[in-house]
DOKOL-487797 format. One line per field, with one value per residue (C-alpha): residue number from 0; x, y, z; residue in three letters. Coordinates in steps of 0.5 Angstrom, whole numbers. Layout:
N
mimar = [NUM:...]
x = [X:...]
y = [Y:...]
z = [Z:...]
tivo = [ALA:...]
REM end
This chain:
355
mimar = [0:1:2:3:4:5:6:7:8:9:10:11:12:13:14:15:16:17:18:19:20:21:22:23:24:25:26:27:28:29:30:31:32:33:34:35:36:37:38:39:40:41:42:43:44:45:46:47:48:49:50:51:52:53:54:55:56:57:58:59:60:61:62:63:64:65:66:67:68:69:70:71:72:73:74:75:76:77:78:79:80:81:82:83:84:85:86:87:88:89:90:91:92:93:94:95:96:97:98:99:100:101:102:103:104:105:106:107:108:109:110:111:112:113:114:115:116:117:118:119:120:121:122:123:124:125:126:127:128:129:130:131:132:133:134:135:136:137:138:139:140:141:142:143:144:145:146:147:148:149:150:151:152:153:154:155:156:157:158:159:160:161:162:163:164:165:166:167:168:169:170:171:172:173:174:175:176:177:178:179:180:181:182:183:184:185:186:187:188:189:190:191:192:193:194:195:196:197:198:199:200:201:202:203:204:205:206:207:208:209:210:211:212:213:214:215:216:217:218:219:220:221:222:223:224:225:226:227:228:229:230:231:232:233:234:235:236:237:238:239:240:241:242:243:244:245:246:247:248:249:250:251:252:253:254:255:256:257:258:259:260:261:262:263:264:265:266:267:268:269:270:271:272:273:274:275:276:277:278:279:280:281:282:283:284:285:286:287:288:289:290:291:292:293:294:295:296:297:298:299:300:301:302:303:304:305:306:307:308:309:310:311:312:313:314:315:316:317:318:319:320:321:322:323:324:325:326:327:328:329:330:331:332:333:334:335:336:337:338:339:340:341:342:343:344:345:346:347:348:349:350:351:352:353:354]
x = [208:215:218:223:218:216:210:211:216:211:209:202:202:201:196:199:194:194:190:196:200:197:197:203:205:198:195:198:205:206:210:209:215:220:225:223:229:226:219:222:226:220:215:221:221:213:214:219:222:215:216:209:206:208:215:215:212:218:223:220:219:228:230:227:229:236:235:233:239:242:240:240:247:251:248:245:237:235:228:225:227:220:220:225:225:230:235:237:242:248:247:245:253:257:254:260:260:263:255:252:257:254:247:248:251:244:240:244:244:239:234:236:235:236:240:235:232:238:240:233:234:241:239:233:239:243:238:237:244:244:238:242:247:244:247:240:238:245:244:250:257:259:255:258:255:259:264:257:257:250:250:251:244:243:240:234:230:224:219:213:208:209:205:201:200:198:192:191:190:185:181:180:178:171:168:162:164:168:168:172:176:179:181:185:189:189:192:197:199:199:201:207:204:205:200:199:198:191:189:189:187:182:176:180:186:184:184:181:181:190:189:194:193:196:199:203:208:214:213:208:212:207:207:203:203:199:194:193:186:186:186:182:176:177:176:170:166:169:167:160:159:160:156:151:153:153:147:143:148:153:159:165:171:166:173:176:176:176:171:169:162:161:163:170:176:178:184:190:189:182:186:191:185:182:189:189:183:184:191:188:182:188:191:197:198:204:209:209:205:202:201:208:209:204:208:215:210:209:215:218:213:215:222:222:216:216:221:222:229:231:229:222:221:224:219:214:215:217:224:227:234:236:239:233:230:237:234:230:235:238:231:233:239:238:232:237:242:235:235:241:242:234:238:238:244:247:248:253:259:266:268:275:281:277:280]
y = [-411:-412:-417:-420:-421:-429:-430:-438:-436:-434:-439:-441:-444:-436:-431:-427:-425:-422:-417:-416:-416:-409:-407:-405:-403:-397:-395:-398:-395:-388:-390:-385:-381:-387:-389:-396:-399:-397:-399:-406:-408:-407:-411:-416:-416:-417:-423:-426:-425:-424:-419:-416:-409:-406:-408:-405:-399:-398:-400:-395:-390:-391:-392:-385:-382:-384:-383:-375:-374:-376:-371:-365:-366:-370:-367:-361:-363:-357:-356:-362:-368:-371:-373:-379:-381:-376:-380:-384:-390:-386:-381:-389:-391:-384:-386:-389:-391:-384:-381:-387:-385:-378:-381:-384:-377:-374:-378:-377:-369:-367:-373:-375:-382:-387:-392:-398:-393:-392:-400:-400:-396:-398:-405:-404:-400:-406:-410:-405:-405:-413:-414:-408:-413:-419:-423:-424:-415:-413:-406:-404:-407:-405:-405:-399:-401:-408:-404:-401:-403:-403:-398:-401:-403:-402:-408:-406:-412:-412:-410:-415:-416:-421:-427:-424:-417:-422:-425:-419:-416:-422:-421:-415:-415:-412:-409:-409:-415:-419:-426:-423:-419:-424:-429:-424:-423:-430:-431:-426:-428:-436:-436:-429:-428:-422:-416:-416:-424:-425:-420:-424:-430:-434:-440:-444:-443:-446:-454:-456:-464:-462:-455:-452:-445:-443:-436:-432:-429:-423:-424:-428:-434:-440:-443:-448:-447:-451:-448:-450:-450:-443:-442:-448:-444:-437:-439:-443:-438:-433:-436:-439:-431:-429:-434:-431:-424:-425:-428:-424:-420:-418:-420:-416:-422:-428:-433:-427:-429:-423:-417:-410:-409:-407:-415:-413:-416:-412:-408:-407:-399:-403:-408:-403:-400:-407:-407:-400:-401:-408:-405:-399:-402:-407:-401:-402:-395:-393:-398:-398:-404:-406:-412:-412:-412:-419:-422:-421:-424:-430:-431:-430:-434:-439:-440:-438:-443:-447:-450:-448:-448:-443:-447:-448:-442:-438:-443:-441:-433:-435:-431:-432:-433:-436:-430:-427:-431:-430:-424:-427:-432:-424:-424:-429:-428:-421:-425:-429:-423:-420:-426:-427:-419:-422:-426:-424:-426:-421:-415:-419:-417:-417:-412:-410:-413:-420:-425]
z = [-171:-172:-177:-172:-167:-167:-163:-162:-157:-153:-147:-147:-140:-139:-138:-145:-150:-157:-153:-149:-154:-158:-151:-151:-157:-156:-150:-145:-146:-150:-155:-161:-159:-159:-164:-167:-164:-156:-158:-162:-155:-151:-155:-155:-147:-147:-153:-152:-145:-142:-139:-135:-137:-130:-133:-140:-138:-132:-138:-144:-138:-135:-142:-145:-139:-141:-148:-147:-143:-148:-153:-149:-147:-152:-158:-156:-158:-153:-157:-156:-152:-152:-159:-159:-166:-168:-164:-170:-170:-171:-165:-161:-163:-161:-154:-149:-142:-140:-142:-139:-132:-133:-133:-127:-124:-126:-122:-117:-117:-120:-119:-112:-114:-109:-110:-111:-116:-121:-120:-123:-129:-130:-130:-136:-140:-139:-141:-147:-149:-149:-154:-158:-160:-160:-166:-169:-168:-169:-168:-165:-165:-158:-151:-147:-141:-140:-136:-131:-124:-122:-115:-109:-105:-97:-96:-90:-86:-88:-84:-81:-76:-69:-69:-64:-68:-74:-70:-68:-75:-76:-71:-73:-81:-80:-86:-90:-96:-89:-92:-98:-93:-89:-94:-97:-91:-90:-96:-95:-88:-90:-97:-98:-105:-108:-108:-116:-115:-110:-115:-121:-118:-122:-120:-124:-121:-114:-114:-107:-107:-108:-103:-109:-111:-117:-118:-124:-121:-124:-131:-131:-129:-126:-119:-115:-107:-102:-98:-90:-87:-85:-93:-95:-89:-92:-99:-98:-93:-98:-104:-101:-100:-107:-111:-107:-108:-115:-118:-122:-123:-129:-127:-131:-130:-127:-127:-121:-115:-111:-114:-112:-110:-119:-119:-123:-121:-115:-116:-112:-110:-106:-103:-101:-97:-95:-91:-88:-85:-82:-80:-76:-73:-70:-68:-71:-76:-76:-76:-84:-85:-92:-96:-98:-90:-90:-95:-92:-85:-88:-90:-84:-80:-84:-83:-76:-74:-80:-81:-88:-91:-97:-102:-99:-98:-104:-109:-104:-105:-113:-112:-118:-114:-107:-105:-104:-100:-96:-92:-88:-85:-82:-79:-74:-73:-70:-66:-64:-62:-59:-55:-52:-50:-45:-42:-34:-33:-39:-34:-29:-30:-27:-24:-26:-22:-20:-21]
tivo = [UNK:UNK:UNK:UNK:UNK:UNK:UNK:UNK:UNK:UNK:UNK:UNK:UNK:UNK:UNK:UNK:UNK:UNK:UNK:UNK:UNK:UNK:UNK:UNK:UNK:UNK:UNK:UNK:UNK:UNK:UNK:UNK:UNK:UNK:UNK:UNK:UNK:UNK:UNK:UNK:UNK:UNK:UNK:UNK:UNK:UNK:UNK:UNK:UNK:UNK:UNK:UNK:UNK:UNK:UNK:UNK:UNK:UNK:UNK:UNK:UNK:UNK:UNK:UNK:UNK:UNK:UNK:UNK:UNK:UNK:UNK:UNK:UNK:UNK:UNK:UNK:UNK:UNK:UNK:UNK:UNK:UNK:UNK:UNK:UNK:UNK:UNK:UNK:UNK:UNK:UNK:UNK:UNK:UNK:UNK:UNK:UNK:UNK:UNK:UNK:UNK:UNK:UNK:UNK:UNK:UNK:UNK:UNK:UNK:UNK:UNK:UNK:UNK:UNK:UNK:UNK:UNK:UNK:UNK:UNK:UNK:UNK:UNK:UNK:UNK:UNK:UNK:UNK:UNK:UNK:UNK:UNK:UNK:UNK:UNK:UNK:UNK:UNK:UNK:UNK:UNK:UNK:UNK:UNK:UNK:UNK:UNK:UNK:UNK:UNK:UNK:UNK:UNK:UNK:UNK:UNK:UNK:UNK:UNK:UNK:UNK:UNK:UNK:UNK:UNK:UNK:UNK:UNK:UNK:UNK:UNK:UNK:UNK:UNK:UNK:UNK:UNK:UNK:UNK:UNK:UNK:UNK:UNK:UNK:UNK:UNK:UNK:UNK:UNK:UNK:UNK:UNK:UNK:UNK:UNK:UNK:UNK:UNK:UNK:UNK:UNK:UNK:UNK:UNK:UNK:UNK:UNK:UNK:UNK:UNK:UNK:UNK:UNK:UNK:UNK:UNK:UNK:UNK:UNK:UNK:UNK:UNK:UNK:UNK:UNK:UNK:UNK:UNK:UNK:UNK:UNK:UNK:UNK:UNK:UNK:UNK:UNK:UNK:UNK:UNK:UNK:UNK:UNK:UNK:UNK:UNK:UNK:UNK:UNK:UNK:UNK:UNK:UNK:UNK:UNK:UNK:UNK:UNK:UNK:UNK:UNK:UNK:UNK:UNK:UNK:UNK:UNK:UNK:UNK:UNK:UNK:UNK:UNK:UNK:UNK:UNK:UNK:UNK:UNK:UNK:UNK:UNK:UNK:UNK:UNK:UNK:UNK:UNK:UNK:UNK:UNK:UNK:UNK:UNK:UNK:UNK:UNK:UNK:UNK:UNK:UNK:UNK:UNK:UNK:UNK:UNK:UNK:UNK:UNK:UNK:UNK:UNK:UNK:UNK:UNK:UNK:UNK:UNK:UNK:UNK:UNK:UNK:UNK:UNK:UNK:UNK:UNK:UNK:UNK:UNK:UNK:UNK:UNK:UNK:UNK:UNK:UNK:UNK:UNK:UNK:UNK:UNK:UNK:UNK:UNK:UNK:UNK:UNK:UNK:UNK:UNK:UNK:UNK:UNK:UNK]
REM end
């Protein structure tokens, strides 16, 4: 463990472990081949920024990525541009906003990344850079990256399903584990929460007498929703259901809400197939729908028919800036466009020299 991690910065109204902790620095992220300045950042982002394991890898991934590209270009490591703990402090401080545009230029020509891909990348080496120069790490002086413009993203509309194509959805959820089924889609569909978070639901979590949820969200960071009645049915069937499924049985994760048919928690990839096949049995494959595209349903649901201003709706989706949020205000001003081009009297047109 580094000397400079202090772990009382850790915020223990999250799910973050020792366990977790060790994690990181062993078999959730391959960092044998780090240099110790890579691998003391990412364990300051888990402890001290709370960053999520998904996160960290994606950082360590970005930034050795950039760090072998680096060495093979700039100091002419042709050999071995795995092993990245010959790139030393003094290679670290020859490297200049110039190397950091030619990076860029690599995704795009040799990588053709996107541009949402290199604004990822970008951003963790920013990030990078900033803990780099921390008056507290001082490792380097300067941070060549504050003259770097993040790539410019085409922001798209989010793609959703109609209100009646979601009551269509519902009303075709037929599986084997059925309870369980429906009340995942209809948390999707009433709550918006993110795939990663109906995964990691616990019974303790769910609080009836207030009909609140509580969810941890990117980075661990907690939030309270309030449940409505299609959500307070579905969990009570569903969870009556898995009292009984699980007697006599050895439960792996007994606190998850959601488990397999091996009474583990389920995972992501099992739920992703829970809504394929939902979305297939509605008969509506081939529109791009999945889990993402039920929380962006919900959201839009919310704000076309709720009533929910930006504010609600971001501390529902727990974005962590309104500007996020914003998107959905796009969606109903192309409806309105939509609605207005309907209108039966669009097509009359005066004909030219009408006075």
């Amino acid at each position: 463990m580094p000397a400079s991690v202090d772990i009382e910065f850790i915020s223990m109204s999250t799910r973050f472990t020792i366990e977790d902790f060790y994690n990181v620095m062993s078999k959730k992220i391959e960092t044998d081949l780090n240099p110790e300045y890579l691998n003391d950042f990412i364990t300051y982002m888990r402890v001290v920024k709370n960053r999520s394991l998904l996160t960290l890898q994606e950082y360590n991934m970005d930034i050795r990525l950039f760090l072998q590209y680096t060495l093979f270009t700039k100091f002419k490591g042709k050999e071995d541009t795995e092993n990245l703990t010959i790139f030393s402090i003094e290679m670290l401080e020859k490297v200049t906003y110039m190397d950091i545009y030619g990076f860029l230029n690599h995704l795009i020509d040799d990588r053709q990344c996107s541009s949402s891909a290199r604004a990822r990348k970008i951003s963790a080496i920013k990030s990078f850079y900033k803990y780099l120069t921390k008056d507290t790490v001082k490792i380097l002086d300067k941070d060549p990256t504050k003259s770097i413009d993040a790539p410019k993203i085409k922001q798209a509309l989010p793609k959703y399903l109609s209100m009646d194509e979601s009551v269509e959805l519902l009303d075709n959820v037929n599986s084997k584990f059925i309870e369980r089924d429906y009340c995942i889609i209809t948390l999707f569909l009433n709550c918006g929460m993110r795939l990663s978070e109906l995964v990691g639901i616990n019974i303790d979590d769910i609080n009836f007498s207030a009909r609140t949820l509580r969810l941890f969200g990117k980075g661990n960071k907690e939030r309270i929703i309030y449940i409505n009645d299609a959500c307070v049915n579905a969990l009570d069937n569903y969870l009556e259901v898995r009292k009984l499924f699980i007697e006599n049985k050895e439960i792996k994760d007994p606190n998850a809400v959601f488990l397999s048919q091996h009474c583990r928690r389920i995972n992501k990839r099992r739920v992703q197939q829970i809504v394929a096949l939902a979305i297939k049995n509605a008969g509506l494959t081939g529109k791009g729908y999945s889990p993402h595209k039920l929380r962006h349903t919900a959201a839009t649901l919310m704000y076309q028919f709720g009533d929910a201003d930006m504010l609600i709706l971001q501390q529902i989706l727990g974005h962590a800036h309104v500007s996020t949020t914003e998107i959905y205000t796009h969606i109903g001003n192309v409806q309105v466009e939509e609605t207005m081009k309907k209108n039966p009297l669009s097509d009359i047109v005066k004909g030219e020299g009408e006075n």
